[in-house]
Each structure stands twice: as C-alpha cells, then as structure tokens.
C-alpha positions in Angstrom: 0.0 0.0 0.0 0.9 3.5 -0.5 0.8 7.0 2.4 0.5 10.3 0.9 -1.0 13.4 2.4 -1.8 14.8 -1.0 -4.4 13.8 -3.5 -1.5 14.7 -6.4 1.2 12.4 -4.7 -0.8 9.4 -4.4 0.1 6.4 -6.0 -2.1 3.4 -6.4 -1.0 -0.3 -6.3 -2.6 -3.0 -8.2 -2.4 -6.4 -6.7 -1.7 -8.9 -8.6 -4.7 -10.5 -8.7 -8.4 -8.5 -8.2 -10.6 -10.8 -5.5 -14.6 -10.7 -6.9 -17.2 -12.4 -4.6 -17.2 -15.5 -7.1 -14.4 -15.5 -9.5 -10.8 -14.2 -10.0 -9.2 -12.3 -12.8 -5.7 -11.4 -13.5 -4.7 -7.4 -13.6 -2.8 -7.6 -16.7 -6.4 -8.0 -18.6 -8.4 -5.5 -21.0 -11.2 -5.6 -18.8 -8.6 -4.3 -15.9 -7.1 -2.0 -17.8 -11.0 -0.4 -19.2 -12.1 0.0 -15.6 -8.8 1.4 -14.4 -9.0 3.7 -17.4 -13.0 4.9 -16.0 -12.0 5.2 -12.5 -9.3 7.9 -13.7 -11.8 9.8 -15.9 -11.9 13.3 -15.0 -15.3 13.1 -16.1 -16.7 10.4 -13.6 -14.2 11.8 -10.8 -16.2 15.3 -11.6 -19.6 13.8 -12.1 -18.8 11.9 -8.2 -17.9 15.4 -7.0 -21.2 17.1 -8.2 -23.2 14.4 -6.8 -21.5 14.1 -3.1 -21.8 17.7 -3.1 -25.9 17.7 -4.1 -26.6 15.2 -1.6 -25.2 17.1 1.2 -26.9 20.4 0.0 -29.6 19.3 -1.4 -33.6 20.2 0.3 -34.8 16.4 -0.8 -35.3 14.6 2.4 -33.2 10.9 1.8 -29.8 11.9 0.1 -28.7 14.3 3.4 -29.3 11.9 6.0 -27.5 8.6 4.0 -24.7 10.8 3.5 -24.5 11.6 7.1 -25.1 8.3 8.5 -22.9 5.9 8.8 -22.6 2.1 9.1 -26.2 -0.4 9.4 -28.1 3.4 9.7 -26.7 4.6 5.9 -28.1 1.0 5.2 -31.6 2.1 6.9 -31.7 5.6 5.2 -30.9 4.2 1.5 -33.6 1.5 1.9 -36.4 4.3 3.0 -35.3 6.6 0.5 -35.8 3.7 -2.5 -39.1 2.3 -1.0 -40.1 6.6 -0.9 -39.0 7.0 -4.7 -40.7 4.1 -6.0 -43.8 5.0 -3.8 -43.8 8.6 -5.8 -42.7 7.1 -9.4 -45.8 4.5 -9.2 -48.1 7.7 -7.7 -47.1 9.5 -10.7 -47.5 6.4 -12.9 -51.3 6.5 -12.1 -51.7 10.0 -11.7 -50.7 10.6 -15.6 -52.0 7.0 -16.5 -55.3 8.6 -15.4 -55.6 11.8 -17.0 -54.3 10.1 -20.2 -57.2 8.1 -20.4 -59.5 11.3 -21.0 -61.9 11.0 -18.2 -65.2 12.6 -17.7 -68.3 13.0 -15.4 -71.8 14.7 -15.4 -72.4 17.5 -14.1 -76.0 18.2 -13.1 -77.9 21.2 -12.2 -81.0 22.8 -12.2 -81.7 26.2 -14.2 -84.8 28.3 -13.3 -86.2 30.6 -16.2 -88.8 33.2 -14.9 -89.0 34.6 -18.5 -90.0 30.9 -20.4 -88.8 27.9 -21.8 -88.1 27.4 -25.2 -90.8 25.5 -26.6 -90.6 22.5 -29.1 -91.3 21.8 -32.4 -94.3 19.4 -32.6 -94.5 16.7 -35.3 -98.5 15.5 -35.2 -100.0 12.8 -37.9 -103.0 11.3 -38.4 -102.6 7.4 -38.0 -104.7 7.5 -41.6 -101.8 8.3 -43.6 -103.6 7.0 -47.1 -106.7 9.2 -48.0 -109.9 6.7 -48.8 -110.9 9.8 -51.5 -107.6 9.7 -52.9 -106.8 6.1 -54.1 -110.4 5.8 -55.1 -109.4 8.8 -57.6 -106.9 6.6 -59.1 -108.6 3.9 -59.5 -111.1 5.4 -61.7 -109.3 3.6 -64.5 -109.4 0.4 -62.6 -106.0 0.1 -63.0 -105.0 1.1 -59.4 -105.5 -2.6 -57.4 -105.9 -3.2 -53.6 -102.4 -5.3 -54.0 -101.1 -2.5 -55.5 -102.5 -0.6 -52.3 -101.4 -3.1 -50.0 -97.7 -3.5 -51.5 -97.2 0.5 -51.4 -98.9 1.2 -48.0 -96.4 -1.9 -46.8 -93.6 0.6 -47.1 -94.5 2.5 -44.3 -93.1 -0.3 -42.2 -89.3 -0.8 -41.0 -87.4 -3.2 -43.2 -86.8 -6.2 -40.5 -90.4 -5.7 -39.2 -91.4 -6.1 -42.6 -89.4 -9.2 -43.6 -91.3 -11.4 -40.6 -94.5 -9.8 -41.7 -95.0 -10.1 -44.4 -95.1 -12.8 -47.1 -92.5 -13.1 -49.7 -95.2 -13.8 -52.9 -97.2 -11.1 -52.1 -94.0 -8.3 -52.5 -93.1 -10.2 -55.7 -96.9 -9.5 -57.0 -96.5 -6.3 -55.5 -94.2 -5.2 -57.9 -95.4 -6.6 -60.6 -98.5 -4.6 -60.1 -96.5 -1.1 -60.1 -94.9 -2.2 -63.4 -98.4 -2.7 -64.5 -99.7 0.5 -63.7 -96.4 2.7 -64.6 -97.2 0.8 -68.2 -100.8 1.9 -68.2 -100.8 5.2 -67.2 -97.6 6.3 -68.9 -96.9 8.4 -65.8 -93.7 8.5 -63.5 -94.3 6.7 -60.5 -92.7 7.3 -56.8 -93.8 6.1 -53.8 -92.9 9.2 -51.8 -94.8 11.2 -53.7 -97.7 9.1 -53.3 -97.3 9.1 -49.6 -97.3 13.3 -50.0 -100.3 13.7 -52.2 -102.4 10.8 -50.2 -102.3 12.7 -46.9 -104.4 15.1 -45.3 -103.8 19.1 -46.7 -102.8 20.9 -43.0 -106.1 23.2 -43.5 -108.5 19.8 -42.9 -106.6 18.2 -40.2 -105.0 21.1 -37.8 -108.9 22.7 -37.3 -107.8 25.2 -34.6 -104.7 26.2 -32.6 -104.0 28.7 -29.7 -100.9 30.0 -27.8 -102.1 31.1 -24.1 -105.9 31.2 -25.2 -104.8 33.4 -28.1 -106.0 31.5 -31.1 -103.7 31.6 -34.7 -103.6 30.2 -38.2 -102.3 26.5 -37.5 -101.0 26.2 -41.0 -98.6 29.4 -40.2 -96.6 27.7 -38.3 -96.5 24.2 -39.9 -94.8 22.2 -42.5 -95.2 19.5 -44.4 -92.8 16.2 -44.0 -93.0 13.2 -44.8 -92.1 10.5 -42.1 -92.1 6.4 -41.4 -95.9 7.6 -40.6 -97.0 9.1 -43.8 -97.3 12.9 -44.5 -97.1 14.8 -41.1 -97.1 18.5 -40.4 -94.4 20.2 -38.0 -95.4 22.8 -35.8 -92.7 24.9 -35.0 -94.2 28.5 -33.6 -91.0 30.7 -34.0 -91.1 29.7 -37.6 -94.8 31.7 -37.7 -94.8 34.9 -39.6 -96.9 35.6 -36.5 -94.2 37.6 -34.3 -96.0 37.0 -30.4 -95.6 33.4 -31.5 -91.6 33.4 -30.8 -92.0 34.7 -27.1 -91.1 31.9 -24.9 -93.6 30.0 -23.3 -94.5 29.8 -19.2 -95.6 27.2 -17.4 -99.7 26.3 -17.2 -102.0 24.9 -19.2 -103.5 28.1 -19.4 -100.0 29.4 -21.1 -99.4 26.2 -23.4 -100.8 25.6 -26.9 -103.7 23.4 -27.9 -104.5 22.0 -30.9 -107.5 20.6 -31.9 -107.2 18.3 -34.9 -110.0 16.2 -37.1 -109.1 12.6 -38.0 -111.5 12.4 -40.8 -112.8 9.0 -40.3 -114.8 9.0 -43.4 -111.2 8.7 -45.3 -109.9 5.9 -43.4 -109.1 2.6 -45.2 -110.0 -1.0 -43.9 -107.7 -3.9 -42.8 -109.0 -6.8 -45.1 -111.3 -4.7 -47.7 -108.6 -1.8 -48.9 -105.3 -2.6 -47.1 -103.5 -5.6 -45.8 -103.4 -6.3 -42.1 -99.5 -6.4 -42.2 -98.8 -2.8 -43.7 -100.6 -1.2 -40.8 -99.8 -3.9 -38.2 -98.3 -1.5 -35.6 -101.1 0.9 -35.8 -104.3 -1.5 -36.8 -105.4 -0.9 -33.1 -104.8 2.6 -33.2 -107.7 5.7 -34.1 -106.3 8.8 -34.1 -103.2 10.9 -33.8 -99.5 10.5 -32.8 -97.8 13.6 -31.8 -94.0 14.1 -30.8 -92.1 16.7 -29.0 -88.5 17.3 -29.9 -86.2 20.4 -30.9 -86.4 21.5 -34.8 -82.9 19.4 -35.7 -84.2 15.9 -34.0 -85.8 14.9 -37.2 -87.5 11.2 -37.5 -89.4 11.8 -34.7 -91.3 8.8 -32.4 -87.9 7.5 -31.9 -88.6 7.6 -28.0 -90.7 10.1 -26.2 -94.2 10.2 -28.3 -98.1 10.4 -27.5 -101.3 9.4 -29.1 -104.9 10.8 -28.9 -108.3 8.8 -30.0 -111.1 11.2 -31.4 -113.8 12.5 -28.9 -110.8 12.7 -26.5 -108.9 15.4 -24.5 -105.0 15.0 -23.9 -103.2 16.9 -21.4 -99.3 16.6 -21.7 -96.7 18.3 -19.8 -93.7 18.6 -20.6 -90.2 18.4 -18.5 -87.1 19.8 -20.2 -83.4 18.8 -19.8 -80.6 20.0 -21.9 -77.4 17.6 -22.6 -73.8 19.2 -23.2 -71.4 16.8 -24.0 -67.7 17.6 -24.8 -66.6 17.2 -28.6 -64.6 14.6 -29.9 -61.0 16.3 -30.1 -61.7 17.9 -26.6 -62.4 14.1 -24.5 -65.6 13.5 -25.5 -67.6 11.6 -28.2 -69.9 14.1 -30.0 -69.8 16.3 -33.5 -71.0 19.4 -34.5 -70.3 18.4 -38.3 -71.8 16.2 -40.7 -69.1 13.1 -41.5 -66.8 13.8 -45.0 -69.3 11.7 -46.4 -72.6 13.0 -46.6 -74.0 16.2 -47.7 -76.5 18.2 -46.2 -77.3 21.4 -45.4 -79.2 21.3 -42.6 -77.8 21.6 -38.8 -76.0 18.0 -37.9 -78.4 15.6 -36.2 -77.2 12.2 -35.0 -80.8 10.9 -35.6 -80.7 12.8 -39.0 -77.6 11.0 -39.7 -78.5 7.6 -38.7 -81.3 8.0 -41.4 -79.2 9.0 -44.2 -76.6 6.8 -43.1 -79.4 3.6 -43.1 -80.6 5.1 -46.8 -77.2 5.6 -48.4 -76.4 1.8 -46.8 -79.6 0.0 -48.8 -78.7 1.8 -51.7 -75.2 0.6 -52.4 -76.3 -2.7 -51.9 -79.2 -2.9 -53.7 -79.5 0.1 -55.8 -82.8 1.1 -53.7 -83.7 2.8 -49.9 -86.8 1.6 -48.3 -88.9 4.4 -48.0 -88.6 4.4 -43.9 -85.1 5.7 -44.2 -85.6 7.6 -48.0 -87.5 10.6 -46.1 -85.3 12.9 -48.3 -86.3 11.1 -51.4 -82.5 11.0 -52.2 -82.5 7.8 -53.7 -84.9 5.1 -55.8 -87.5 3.4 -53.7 -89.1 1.7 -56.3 -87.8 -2.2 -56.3 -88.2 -4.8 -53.5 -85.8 -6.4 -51.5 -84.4 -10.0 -52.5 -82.6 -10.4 -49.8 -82.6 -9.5 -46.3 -79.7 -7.5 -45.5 -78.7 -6.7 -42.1 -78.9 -2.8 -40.8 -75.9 -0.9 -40.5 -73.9 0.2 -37.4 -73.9 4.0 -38.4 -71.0 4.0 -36.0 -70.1 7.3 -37.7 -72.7 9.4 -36.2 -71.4 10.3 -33.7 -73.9 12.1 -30.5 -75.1 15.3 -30.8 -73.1 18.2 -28.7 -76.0 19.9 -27.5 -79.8 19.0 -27.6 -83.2 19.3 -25.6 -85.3 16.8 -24.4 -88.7 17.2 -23.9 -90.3 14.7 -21.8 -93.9 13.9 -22.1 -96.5 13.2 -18.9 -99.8 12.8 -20.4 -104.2 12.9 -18.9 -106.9 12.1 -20.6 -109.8 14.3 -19.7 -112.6 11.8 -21.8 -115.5 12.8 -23.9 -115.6 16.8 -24.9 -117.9 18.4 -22.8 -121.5 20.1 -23.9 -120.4 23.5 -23.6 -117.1 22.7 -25.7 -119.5 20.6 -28.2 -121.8 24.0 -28.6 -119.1 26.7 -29.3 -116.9 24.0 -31.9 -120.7 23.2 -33.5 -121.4 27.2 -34.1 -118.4 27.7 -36.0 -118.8 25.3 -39.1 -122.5 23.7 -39.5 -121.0 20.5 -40.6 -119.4 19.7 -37.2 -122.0 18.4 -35.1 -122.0 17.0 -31.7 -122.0 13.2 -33.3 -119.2 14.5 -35.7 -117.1 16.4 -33.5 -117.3 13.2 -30.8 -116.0 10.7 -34.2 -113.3 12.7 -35.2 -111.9 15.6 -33.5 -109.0 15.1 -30.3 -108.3 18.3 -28.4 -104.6 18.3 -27.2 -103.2 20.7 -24.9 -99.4 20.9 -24.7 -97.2 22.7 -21.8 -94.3 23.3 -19.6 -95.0 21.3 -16.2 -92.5 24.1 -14.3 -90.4 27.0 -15.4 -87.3 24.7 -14.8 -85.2 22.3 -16.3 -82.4 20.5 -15.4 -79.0 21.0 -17.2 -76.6 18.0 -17.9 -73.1 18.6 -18.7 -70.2 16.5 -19.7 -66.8 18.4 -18.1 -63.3 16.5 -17.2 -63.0 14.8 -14.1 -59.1 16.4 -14.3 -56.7 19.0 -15.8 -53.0 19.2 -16.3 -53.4 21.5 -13.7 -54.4 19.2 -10.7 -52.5 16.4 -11.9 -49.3 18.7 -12.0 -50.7 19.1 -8.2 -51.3 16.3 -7.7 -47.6 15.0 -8.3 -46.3 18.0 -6.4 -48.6 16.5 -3.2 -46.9 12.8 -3.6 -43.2 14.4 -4.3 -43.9 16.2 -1.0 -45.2 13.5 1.0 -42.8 10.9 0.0 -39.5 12.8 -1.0 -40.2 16.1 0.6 -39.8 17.5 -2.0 -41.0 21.6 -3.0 -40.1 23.7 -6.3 -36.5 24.6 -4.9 -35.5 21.1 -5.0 -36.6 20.9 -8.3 -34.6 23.7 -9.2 -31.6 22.2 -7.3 -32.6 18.8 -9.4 -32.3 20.7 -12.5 -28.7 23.2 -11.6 -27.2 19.6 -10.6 -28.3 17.6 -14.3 -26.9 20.6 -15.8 -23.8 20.7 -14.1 -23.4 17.0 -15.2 -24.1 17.7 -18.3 -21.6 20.6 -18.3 -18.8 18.2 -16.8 -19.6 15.5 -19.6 -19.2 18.6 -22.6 -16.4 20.3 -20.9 -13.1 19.8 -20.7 -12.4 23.2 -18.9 -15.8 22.7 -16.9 -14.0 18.6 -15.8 -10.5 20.4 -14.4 -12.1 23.3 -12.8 -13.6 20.6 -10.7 -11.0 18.4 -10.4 -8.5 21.2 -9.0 -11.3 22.0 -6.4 -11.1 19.0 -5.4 -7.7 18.6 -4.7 -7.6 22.3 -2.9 -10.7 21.0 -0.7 -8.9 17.5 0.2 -5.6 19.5 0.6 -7.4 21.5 3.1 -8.9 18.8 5.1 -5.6 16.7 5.2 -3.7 19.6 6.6 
C-alpha cells in the first residue's frame, strides 16, 4: 500500500490478482485496464464530485441523511429513500396513466327561467296516412288494385319488421303490379310522392290552434314532411310569420298551446277490404293521432318520447325539459357538430338525421334502392323490393349530438268533450256536429309542467393542472420534495451535463477538489 498526504502524490498499487465475490481475474487483462481507465476519468471523478456535493446540499429529504449516516443506519436511510421514490414514481404512474385516459363526469344542475322555456317543435300525424278519397281517384281507371295498395302502404313499415311480416309472394306481385300500372298510365311513378299527395292538406286536419288562449292560423306555423308515418305536419311556432308566437312560453296549461285536430274517419281505409293487415300492423289498433315533442334538428321523430290521442278525447301533456352538453370529440368526448366527409347536407347536424341517411345511403349501395322508412329525403330510388334480407348498418359514424333538448312527455286524458265545448266548436262550421265532433276531433293541450329544467353537462373529471398538483402532493409526502429542490434537481443535471461537454468545466472541478482535500488533510 501507498501513504500520501496529497491527493496529487498518491500512487495506487494494483495487486496482482483483483478478488470478486465469485471469480478471479488477472490485472494484466483489458477488462482491468478499461475499468482502471473509468476510474481515472476526469469526467466520472467530476460527475462523483457534483453528486457528493448535491446530496449534502440538497432540500430532498433521503440523500442528506444517507450521507450523514454511517454504518447499518446509511443501510436504513438508503432503503427508505428507495421504498419513498418508488412510492412517488408508481403515484405519478397513475396520476398521468389517469388523465391520459380522458376521463369525464356529469355535471347536473337545475336552471330556473322566470321569463319561459323554449318551446318545441311538434311533429302531429293522423294514424290514416292513405286518404280513402284519394286512391279511389286513381282507381277510376281500374287500374290502381288493392295489392297494388297493399304493396305500397307496406312501405311504411321498418325493413326487418317487414321481412317477418309479411309474405315473400305477395311483395313479388306487388311489384309486378307497379310495373303494371307505370305501363298503363304512362306516368312516373314514386312512392314518396304518393305518400305526400295521399295525406291530409294541413287546413282539414289542424282545425284550430292557440298559444295562451290566443287562437292563430295552425298552418302558419306548420310544414309538411314526410315521415315512417306518412305525411305529417311540423309545428314549429317561432317559424310563424306571426311575431308573439316566438315569445317563450310559461308554465300552465292556461300558457301552453292546444290544438285541436280532425281525424277524418270517413277517409280511413279498412284492414281486409282496402289494405293488408300487415302494412298497418303496428297501428291497426290505433284511431287517431300520434304527436311528438323534440327540438327542430331531431328529425325522425317517435324514436322515443311520443303520445297518441283517439277522437272524442282530450289530452293533457306536460312537458319536463333537460338539456345535454357533452364535450366534442377532439376535446375528450364523443360528440360532432359536423356532418361526417361523407354526406352532404345542409341542414344543422343531427345524430338521428344521420342515422337516417346513413341507413338510406347503406340499402342503396347494396341494392341500388332505400326503403322508403329511411328515404324521407327522397335521395334515392324506392321503387324495387328487397331479394334479400340484408342486415342494418352500425352508423358508428354518427357520432352524439353536442347539445340537444329533451322534452319529456307526462300525459291525462280528460274523456269525452264536454256540452259546452261541443256547442261553441258546432257554431263555427255547421258540418261539425255533436255526433261529428265526438267521431273525429282530439283536443290536445301541450305545456311546460315548471319553469325549470335541469341541465346535464359533460366536463373533465381532471386537468393538467391538478395532476401537476397532484404529483407536487406525492413528491412532498414521500420525497419532501418543494419547487426549490426541483430547481436544485435541474442546476445539478446541468452541471453533469456541463462536466460530460467540458473539458475546462471537468478540471475546474477536479483542482477543487484537490484544494478541498488539501485543506482537510492539513
């Protein structure tokens, strides 16, 4: 061995042989000479200098006190200071896992409006959506049969429900009647027209309508459009020339709008003798009117929340609103504003609006034809029958609307109209009788329940902001850790970095290291 009391005059001594705590090599081997050749690096001598002086400086609890400590206590302090970092690395692990994965949660509240509600469109149809008067009309020539009849009106119905309903012969002679009568008449034929011109003109079903016992022109606020149930009107007030119409609406029945409507039984067609049971199997036990509340860019209404009223009848619905936010696709959530790359349409985006188109453009491609149930738009040819049953479409591209209302329905029936109603209808058209008025009109009365609704909202359930403080909590509680020590973190990976670059930087340290060892020794 060698003495020196400077760190310049020391000389080291190899022994011959290096002990390991299972095998022996000789010193006059490369793998001697390469770690004899690190040990002397100036850069690892400078990088061990940096280091022993952070962890006796250093505001991180754990690198001060194994320093310090000595003997089995160093051993203690090195094993608490590795279970603590690997506590706060896993902690962070989760913590970032976590807000990677995009969470969310609803947020629900309640918003009172003193002023009004917005109030909804209203989609109302008569449950006759093939006029008796009409097809009699065509069938002056006698060329317009009941199969004929019964294969159109069988297009009202949804494509699986009509596949277990119906028989397979009867759609093949179906068809074969339209080419029978497009040959005959010499006329273009469409089955969506049809559908238009065979339903009721707006001006003999929607009789009478008031806002807050204020009576207005039904048909100045309605639309034609043509849905799965045949030609329906939608009522949408704020698109009335009428400007007291677009006010908001309180809550009451005396506030809400009533409508009374005439089913015109003396047009209706009859299962066996003009139509086949199966076109109108979902409604054969219905006599009336189906009615729907939604906001203007729903479209295909009835999909959920709809109501039906039977002539001679009253209907009371209230309405409850809720309004669903939801966060957009590129900001965590799952909902569009926009129409997908693929379809065209001009109107506001509507996941249900897209679903239809989406179910139309799918039947097309496959067999050059949309059933009539998803070719509201007439965008396509409807005139050829299925051969094959093809199975519906995911859509998976509409995605959820980012904002839409709700309107749920609570309905009462108020029975028979009473005499005093019967007199004042009867004195304004002679034809409407008590007997009359009792066999075809339905008085429905539509309005807000309270001047409340409640308010759904999609936000995060984290930020970068709390996870940043989040991870600040754990470095604290398991490294006591603050900012200052990640400054000090960051001055001593820079100064190792420096070392590594610089050869001026590597003997700056190395001579104050000697002076400080020279100082000690003396």
């Amino acid at each position: 061995m060698s003495t020196c009391t400077l760190e310049s005059n020391c000389t080291d001594v190899v022994s011959k042989k290096i002990v390991w705590p299972f095998f022996k090599i000789k010193r006059n081997t490369k793998y001697v000479k390469r770690v004899r050749s690190i040990t002397k690096s100036h850069s690892l001598k400078g990088s061990k200098y940096e280091t022993k002086k952070f962890f006796a400086s250093t505001s991180v609890m754990g690198p001060g006190h194994i320093i310090r400590s000595k003997g089995k206590l160093k051993l203690f302090w090195i094993i608490i200071f590795i279970l603590c970092t690997s506590f706060f690395i896993l902690q962070s692990t989760f913590l970032i896992a976590m807000f990677l994965s995009k969470p969310t949660f609803s947020k629900i509240s309640i918003i009172f409006e003193e002023e009004g509600l917005p109030f909804p469109s209203i989609t109302f149809c008569n449950f006759n959506p093939i006029r008796y008067s009409y097809v009699n009309k065509l069938n002056k020539t006698g060329t317009f049969s009941k199969e004929l009849l019964d294969y159109i009106s069988m297009s009202l119905i949804e494509v699986t429900d009509l596949m277990n309903l119906a028989d397979y012969r009867d759609l093949v002679k179906g068809q074969k009647e339209l080419e029978k009568y497009i040959n005959s008449t010499h006329k273009s034929f469409s089955i969506n027209n049809f559908i238009f011109n065979a339903g009721f003109d707006c001006e003999d079903m929607l009789r009478i309508c008031s806002l807050g016992g204020q009576e207005f022109d039904c048909c100045s606020a309605a639309r034609p459009i043509l849905t799965k149930n045949g030609k329906c009107y939608e009522i949408d007030l704020k698109s009335s020339y009428i400007k007291w119409l677009h006010n908001s609406v309180r809550l009451g029945v005396d506030n809400g709008l009533m409508i009374i409507a005439d089913y015109h039984s003396e047009e209706q067609l009859f299962i066996d003798t003009d139509i086949a049971k199966e076109s109108l199997f979902g409604d054969i036990f219905q006599k009336g009117f189906r009615y729907s509340m939604h906001e203007k860019k729903a479209g295909s209404p009835f999909a959920s929340e709809d109501s039906t009223a039977s002539p001679g009848t009253r209907v009371f619905t209230a309405l409850k609103l809720e309004f669903n936010k939801l966060l957009e696709s590129n900001d965590w959530g799952n909902c569009t504003k926009t129409w997908p790359s693929k379809y065209k349409d001009n109107r506001e985006y509507s996941s249900r609006n897209c679903k239809t188109l989406c179910r139309a453009k799918y039947f097309n491609e496959f067999c050059g034809c949309a059933p009539y149930s998803y070719n509201i738009d007439d965008k396509y040819a409807n005139k050829n029958s299925l051969d094959d049953i093809i199975p519906q479409p995911l859509c998976e591209e509409c995605a959820p609307d980012c904002e839409s209302w709700i309107y749920s329905a609570y309905n009462s029936y108020g029975g028979n109209f009473p005499s005093e109603a019967l007199y004042k209808l009867a004195g304004r058209n002679n034809s409407w009788t008590p007997n009359f008025i009792n066999n075809n009109f339905v008085a429905v009365n539509i309005f807000f329940k309270d001047n409340s609704y409640t308010f759904y909202e999609e936000v995060k359930a984290t930020t970068i902001s709390e996870v940043l403080s989040n991870i600040g909590g754990s470095m604290g509680l398991f490294l006591g850790m603050n900012i200052i020590s990640v400054g000090e973190i960051y001055i001593y990976i820079l100064r190792i970095f420096w070392i590594c670059v610089s050869k001026r930087r590597r003997k700056n340290v190395i001579e104050k290291k000697r002076r400080t060892n020279s100082q000690i020794t003396i």
